[in-house]
C-alpha positions in Angstrom: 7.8 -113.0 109.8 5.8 -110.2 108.4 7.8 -107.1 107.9 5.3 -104.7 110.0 3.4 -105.2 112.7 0.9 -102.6 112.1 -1.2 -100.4 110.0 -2.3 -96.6 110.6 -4.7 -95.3 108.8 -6.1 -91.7 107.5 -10.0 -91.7 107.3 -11.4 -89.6 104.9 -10.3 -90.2 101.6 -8.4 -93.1 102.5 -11.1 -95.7 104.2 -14.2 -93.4 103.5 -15.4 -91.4 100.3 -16.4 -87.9 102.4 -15.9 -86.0 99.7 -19.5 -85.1 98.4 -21.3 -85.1 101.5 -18.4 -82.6 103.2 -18.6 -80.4 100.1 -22.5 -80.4 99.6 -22.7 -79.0 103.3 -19.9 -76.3 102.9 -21.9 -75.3 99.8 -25.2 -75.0 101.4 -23.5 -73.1 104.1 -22.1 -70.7 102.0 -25.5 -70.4 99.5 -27.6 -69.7 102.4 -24.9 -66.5 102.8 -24.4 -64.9 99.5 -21.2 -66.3 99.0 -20.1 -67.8 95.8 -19.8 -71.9 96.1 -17.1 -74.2 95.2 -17.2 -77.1 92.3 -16.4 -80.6 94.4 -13.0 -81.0 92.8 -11.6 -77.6 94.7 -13.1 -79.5 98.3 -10.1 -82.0 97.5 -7.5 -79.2 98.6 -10.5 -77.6 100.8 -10.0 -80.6 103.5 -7.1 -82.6 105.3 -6.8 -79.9 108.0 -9.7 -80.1 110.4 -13.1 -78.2 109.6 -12.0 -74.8 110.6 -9.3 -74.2 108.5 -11.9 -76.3 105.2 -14.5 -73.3 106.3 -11.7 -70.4 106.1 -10.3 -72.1 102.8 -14.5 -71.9 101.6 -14.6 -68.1 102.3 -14.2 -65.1 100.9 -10.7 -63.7 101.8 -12.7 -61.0 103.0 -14.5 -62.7 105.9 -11.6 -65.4 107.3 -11.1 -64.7 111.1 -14.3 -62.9 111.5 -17.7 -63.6 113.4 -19.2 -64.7 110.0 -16.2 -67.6 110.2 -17.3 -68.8 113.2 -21.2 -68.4 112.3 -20.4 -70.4 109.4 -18.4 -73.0 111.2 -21.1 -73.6 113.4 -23.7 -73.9 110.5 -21.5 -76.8 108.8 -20.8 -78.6 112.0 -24.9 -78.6 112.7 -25.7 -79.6 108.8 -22.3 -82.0 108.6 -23.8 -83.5 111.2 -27.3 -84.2 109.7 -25.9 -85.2 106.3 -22.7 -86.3 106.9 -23.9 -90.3 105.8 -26.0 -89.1 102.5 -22.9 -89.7 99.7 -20.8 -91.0 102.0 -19.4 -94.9 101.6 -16.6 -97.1 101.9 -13.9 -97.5 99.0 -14.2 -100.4 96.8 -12.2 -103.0 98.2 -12.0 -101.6 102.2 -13.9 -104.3 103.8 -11.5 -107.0 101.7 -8.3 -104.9 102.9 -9.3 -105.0 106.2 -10.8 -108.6 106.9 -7.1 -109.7 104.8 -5.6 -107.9 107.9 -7.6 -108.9 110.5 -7.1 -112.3 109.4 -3.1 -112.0 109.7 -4.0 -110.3 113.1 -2.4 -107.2 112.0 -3.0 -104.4 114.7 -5.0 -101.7 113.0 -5.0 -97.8 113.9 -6.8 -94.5 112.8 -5.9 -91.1 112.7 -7.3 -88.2 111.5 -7.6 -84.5 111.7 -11.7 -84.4 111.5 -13.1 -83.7 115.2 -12.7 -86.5 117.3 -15.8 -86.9 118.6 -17.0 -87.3 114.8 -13.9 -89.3 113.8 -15.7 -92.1 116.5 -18.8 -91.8 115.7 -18.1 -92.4 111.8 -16.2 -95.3 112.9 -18.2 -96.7 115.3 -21.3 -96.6 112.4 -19.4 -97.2 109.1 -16.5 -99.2 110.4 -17.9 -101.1 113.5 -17.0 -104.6 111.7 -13.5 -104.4 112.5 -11.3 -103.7 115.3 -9.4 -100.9 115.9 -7.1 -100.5 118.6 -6.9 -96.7 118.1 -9.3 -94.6 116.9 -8.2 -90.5 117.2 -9.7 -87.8 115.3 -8.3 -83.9 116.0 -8.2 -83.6 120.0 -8.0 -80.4 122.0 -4.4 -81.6 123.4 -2.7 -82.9 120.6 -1.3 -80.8 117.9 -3.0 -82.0 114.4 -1.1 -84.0 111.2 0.9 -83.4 110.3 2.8 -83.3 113.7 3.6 -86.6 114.6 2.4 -86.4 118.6 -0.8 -89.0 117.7 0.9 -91.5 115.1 3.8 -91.6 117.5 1.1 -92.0 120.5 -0.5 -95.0 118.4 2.4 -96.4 118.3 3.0 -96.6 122.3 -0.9 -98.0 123.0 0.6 -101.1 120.3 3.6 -101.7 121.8 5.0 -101.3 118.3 8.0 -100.0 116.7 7.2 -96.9 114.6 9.7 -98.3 111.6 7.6 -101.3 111.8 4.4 -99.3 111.3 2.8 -98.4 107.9 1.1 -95.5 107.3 -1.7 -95.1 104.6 -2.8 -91.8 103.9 -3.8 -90.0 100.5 -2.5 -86.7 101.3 0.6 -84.7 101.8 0.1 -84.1 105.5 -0.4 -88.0 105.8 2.7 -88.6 103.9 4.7 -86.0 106.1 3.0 -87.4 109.4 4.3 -90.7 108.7 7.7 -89.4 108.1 7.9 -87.6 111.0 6.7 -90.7 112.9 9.9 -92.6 111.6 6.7 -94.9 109.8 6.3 -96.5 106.3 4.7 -94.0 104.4 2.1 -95.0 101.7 0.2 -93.4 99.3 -3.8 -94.1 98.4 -3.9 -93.2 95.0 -7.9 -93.7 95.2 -7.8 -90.7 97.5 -8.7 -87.0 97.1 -4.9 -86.0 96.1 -2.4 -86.6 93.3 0.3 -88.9 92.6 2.6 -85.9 92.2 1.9 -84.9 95.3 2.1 -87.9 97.5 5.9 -88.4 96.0 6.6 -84.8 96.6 5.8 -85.3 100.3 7.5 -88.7 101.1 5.5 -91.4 100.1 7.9 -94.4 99.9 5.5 -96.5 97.8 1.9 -96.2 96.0 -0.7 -98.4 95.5 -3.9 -98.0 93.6 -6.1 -100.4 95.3 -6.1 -101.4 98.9 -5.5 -104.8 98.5 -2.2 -104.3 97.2 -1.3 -103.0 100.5 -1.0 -106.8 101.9 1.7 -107.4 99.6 3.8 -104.8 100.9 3.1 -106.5 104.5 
């Protein structure tokens, strides 16, 4: 008997490189302005919390909570949403991972804090091979990672047991949503954060490539 019954996943930076394409249209946004633009290593710390709070982390200090916030918010959404598939790709070793655990009929979740609209439509075009039986990006009624109101709402449309859930994230919020979910938390070291801080945030194991996540099945 397999030890969980279930994985949740985090999507960008976890199944999906997003890093390039999210911070080439921050950038452009923020050129077109005036305001000074970010090297893509800072956009590693920029995301995790939904596209409002990576725009206000972009900006000057200056400008946060203003008109020119929302102006600019508005501008990424439209350009994210023209570019958003330019850089963007699959991890090495993703498709493996999941045909391993569609093969061992695994139940298979995501949650993430980009918009939800845009969470399914990434899925639907870059994911569409396998089956989901979850797919939630940040929704209107549901309070964002790392509070555990989605995991733990994941959980009841599987009929599974949060403690036998894993939880595969590469950031701290994913680490701490888990936690708070009573789930197995993992850490993607391929993702857009550190070792030190996956640990500091309750990761209970690490792996650096996704296969290794069947052995901890």
């Amino acid at each position: 008997m397999l030890k969980y019954s279930a994985v949740v996943f985090d999507l960008d930076g976890t199944l999906l490189d997003t890093l390039a394409d999210l911070g080439d249209a921050v950038n452009r946004v923020l050129a077109e302005r005036g305001f000074p633009t970010h090297p893509m290593d800072a956009y590693r710390y920029f995301v995790g919390d939904g596209s409002a709070v990576l725009i206000d982390r972009a900006l000057p200090e200056a400008v946060r909570g203003t008109d020119v916030h929302r102006e600019c918010m508005a501008a990424f959404m439209a350009d994210y949403d023209r570019s958003w598939k330019v850089k963007t790709r699959l991890y090495d070793g993703i498709p493996e991972m999941l045909d391993a655990l569609t093969a061992r009929e695994i139940d298979m979740a995501i949650l993430s804090n980009k918009s939800h609209p845009f969470t399914v439509h990434c899925v639907q075009d870059l994911l569409s091979k396998w089956r989901f039986k979850a797919v939630f990006g940040l929704r209107d009624d549901v309070p964002r990672k790392p509070d555990p109101a989605g995991a733990l709402e994941i959980a009841g449309l599987l009929e599974a047991e949060p403690d036998r859930m894993i939880y595969l994230g590469d950031t701290a919020i994913d680490m701490q949503t888990a936690a708070s979910a009573g789930m197995f938390p993992v850490g993607a070291l391929w993702g857009f954060r550190t070792r030190e801080e996956l640990l500091e945030n309750g990761a209970k194991s690490l792996i650096h490539h996704p296969g290794e996540l069947l052995r901890l099945m």
